[in-house]
N, C-alpha and C positions, 0 to 999 in steps of 0.2 A: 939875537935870540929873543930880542926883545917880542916881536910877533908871535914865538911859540907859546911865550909865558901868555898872551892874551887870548888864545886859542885852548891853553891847556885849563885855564882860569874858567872859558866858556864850557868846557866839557865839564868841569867839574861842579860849576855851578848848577849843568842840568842833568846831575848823578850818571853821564857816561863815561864806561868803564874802558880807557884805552893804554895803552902801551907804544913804546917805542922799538919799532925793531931792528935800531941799528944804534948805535952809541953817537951817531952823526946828528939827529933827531931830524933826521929827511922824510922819513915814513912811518908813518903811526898806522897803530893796529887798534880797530875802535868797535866797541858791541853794538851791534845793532838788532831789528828786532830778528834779525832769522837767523843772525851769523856774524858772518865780523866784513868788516868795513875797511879797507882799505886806502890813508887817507895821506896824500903829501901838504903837508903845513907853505912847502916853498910856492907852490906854485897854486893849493888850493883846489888838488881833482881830487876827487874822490871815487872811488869804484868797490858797491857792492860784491863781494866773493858771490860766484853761483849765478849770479842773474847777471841782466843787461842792465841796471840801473846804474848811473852813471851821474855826478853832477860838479858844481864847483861850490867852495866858496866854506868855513866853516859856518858861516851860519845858512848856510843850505843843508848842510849835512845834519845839525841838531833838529831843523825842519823832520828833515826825511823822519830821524831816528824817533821820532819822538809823535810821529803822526797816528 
């Protein structure tokens, strides 16, 4: 779990607001600017709700969030 702690430290460093939606911490639920964010910490994909954007990697996704 060592990864999520460095992941969840990133999100809060740059005041994104997410959640976990399983008690497993497989899948995190994460604000973004239109909606929520869809995001697995294991494997690093991410997928905007609603649209086709799509990417990997948490520091892709504070990118995205934050543009």
């Amino acid at each position: 779990m060592e990864h999520n702690n460095q992941i969840e430290q990133l999100l809060k460093n740059n005041t994104i607001i997410y959640k976990y939606a399983t008690e497993t911490k497989v899948h995190m639920i994460v604000e973004g600017n239109v909606g929520y964010i869809d995001f697995w910490p294991t494997t690093g994909k991410w997928i905007e709700r609603g649209t086709k954007i799509e990417g990997f990697g948490a520091r892709t996704l504070v990118k995205h969030i934050l543009a």
